[in-house]
N, C-alpha and C positions, 0 to 999 in steps of 0.2 A: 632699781637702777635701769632695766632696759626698759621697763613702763615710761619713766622721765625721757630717755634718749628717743624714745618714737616718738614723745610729744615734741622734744627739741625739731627733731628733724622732721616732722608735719608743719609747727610753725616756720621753720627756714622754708620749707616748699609751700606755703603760704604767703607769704613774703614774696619770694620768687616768682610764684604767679599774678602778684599785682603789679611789680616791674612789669615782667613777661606783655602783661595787657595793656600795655602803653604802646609798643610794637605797633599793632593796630590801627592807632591812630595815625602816625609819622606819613604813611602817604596819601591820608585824609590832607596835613596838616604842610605839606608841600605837593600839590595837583601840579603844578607844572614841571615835575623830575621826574624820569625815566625811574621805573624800579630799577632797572640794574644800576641806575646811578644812585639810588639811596643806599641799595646794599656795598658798591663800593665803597662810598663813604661813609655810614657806618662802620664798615670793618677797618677800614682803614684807621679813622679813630678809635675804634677798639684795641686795632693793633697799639697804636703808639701809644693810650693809656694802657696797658698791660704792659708793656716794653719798658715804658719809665719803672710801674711799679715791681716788677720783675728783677730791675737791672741789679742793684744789691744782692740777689743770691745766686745770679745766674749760673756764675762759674759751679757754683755746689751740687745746682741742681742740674746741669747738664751734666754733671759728671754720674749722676745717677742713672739716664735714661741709656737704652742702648736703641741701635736703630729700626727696633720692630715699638718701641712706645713711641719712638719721632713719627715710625710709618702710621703708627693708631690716630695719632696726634693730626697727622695731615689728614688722613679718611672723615676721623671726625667732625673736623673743621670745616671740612669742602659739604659734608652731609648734613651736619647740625646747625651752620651757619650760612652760608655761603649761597646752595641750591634753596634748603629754607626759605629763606627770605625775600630768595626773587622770585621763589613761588607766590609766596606770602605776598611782597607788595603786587604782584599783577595781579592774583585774586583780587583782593581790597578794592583797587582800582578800576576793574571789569566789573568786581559784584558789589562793590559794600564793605560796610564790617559784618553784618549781621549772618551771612552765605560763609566766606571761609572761618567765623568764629563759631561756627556750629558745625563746620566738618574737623577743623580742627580740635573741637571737643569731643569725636573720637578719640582722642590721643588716649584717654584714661582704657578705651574697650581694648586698643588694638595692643597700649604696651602692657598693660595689664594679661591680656590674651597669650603671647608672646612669652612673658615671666613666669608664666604658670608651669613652663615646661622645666626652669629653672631647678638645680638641685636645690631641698629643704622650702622648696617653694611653697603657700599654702597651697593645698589641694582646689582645683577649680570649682567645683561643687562648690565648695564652704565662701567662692566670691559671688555664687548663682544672686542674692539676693542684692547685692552693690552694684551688681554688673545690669540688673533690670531695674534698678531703682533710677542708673545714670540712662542708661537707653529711655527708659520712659521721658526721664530730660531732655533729650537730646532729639527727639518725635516731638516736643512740645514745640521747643525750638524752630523746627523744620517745617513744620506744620504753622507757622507764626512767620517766616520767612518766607514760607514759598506762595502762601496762600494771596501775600500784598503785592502789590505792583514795584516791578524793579527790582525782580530778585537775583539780577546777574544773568551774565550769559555762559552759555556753554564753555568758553573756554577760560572763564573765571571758574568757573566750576571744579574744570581739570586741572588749573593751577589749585586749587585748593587741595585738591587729594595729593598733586603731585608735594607739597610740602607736607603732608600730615604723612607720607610714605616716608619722608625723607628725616621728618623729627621721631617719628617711630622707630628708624633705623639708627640713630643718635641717641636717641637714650636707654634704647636696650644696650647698644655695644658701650655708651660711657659708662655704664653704671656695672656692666661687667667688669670693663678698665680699673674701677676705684675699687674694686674687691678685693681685685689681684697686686694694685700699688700697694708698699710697705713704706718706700722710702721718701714719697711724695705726697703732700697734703693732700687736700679735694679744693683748697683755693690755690695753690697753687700750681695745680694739674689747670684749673679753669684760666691762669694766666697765660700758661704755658698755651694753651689753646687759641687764646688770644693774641699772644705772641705769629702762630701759625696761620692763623686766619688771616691776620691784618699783613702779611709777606702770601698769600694766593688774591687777597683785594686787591695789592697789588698788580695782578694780572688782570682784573674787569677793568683797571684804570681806561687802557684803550678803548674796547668795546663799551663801556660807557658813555666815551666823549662821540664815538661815533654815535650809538645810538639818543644823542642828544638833537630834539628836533625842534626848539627853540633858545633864541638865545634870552640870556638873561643878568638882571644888572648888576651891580658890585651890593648891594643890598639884599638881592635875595639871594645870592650866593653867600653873603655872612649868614643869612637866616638861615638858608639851609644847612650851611655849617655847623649852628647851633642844636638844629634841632637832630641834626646824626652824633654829634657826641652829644648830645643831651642821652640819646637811645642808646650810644657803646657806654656810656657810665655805667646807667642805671638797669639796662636792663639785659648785657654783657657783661661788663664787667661784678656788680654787684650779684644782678641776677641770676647770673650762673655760678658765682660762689657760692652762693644761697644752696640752690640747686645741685651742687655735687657734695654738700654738705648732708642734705635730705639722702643722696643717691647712696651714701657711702654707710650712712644713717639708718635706713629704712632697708626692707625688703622690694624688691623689683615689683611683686603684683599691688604693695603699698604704693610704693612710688606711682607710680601707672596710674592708678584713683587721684593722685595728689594734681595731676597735668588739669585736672577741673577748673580749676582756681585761674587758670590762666581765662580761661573760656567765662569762668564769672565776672572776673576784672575787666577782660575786653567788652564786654556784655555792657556794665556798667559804664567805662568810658564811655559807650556811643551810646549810651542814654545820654548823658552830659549832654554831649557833644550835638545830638539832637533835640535837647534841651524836653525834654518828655520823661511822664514815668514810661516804669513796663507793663506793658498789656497785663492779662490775666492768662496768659496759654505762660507769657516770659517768665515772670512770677511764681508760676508752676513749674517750670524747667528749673529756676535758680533753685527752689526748695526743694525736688527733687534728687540735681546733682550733688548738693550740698549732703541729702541724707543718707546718698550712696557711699560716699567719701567716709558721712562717720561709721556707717555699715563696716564701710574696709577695714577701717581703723577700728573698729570691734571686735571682728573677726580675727585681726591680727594680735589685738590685746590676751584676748581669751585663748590662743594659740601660745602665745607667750607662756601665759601663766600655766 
């Protein structure tokens, strides 16, 4: 029974990470919006999709929370969401995808790293062979990014660490959050969340319109519309259902291995998207990270039993 439930929640964080990698694209897929204005509008539409779906139990479920899970609520939001993502699109848009999807695929060393300290955590040792198997991925990567021309600049760069800092600090503390909820799901902690973010998007509204340095027509504003709730659906809304299913599901140094998937999918999108296969260094990285992930999940199976 927990052998089936860690596969359940590997495939929900699988899932999760192929939404997750569509992210990536959206300021490829709108070049002329400000990131802060993509992340407002995203959240903004994340907010009101989680609002609608929400509204039917609202009463029940606020009556459960008291004001240190609304205060978690807000922390998490502003850190997992919010900073996130306008790290995320100015990376993107400074470097690439291929620059902040390889710092971002740290996510697995550093939450993994972090969980170990975790009580009943597995022992770090017993992750030594997952945690070199994803690193060796991740130098393939780096080494296949940095070596071509255009590999970002410096402060793509710093945007890049500044979100992998900020998604690190979001899912060690959500996944502590869903250990300790009893009276609240993990998709409906992810609406509630949703609910929270899309009332702080609220507040980039201004700073957005200001930092807006061209204007633009009633066309690409529908377009753009589309493609930010297209991203608060699938990869807000859905994806982090997914996601605090796996969180509540899995162990923290598990979890931590599972954030790969995101770094694979994005990986993939901007092959598409460049219309190319992947080299032979990428290729390497993908097979790699992939064997690390079932390393973890080995290591945690065999633990189990």
């Amino acid at each position: 029974m927990v052998v089936n439930k860690t596969w359940l929640g590997i495939g929900s964080s699988i899932v999760a990470g192929a939404f997750w990698g569509l992210v990536f694209l959206a300021p490829k897929l709108t070049p002329g919006f400000q990131p802060i204005q993509l992340s407002a509008g995203r959240y903004l539409a994340y907010g009101i999709v989680a609002a609608v779906l929400v509204a039917p139990i609202w009463r029940r479920l606020a009556g459960r929370l008291t004001w240190k899970e609304w205060r978690a609520l807000i922390w998490l939001s502003f850190t997992g969401n919010i900073i996130y993502y306008v790290f995320l699109a100015n990376a993107v848009q400074l470097g690439g995808v291929a620059m902040p999807s390889l710092v971002i695929g740290l996510l697995p060393v550093t939450v993994t790293l972090v969980g170990s300290r975790d009580k009943h955590a597995l022992a770090l040792r017993r992750l030594v062979p997952s945690l070199a198997l994803s690193a060796a991925g991740l130098i393939c990567i780096g080494w296949q990014s940095l070596s071509g021309p255009g590999h970002g600049s410096l402060a793509g760069l710093l945007c890049a660490i500044g979100s992998l800092v900020s998604w690190t600090i979001y899912a060690v503390s959500n996944s502590r959050w869903l250990a300790r909820l009893q009276s609240v799901s993990a998709h409906e902690w992810s609406l509630l969340t949703g609910v929270v973010t899309g009332v702080e998007a609220l507040m980039l509204a201004v700073p957005a319109s200001i930092a807006a340095t061209a204007s633009h027509g009633t066309s690409e504003w529908f377009y753009f519309a589309g493609v930010v709730t297209a991203v608060a659906i699938f990869c807000s809304v859905l994806g982090n259902a997914l996601w605090n299913h796996a969180s509540r599901t899995l162990p923290l140094t598990l979890v931590g291995q599972m954030i790969v998937f995101e770094t694979l999918f994005a990986s993939l999108y901007g092959f598409l998207w460049e219309q190319r296969w992947p080299t032979a260094l990428e290729s390497a990285a993908m097979v790699l990270l992939i064997a690390g992930v079932v390393s973890c999940a080995s290591a945690h199976r065999n633990n189990a039993g």
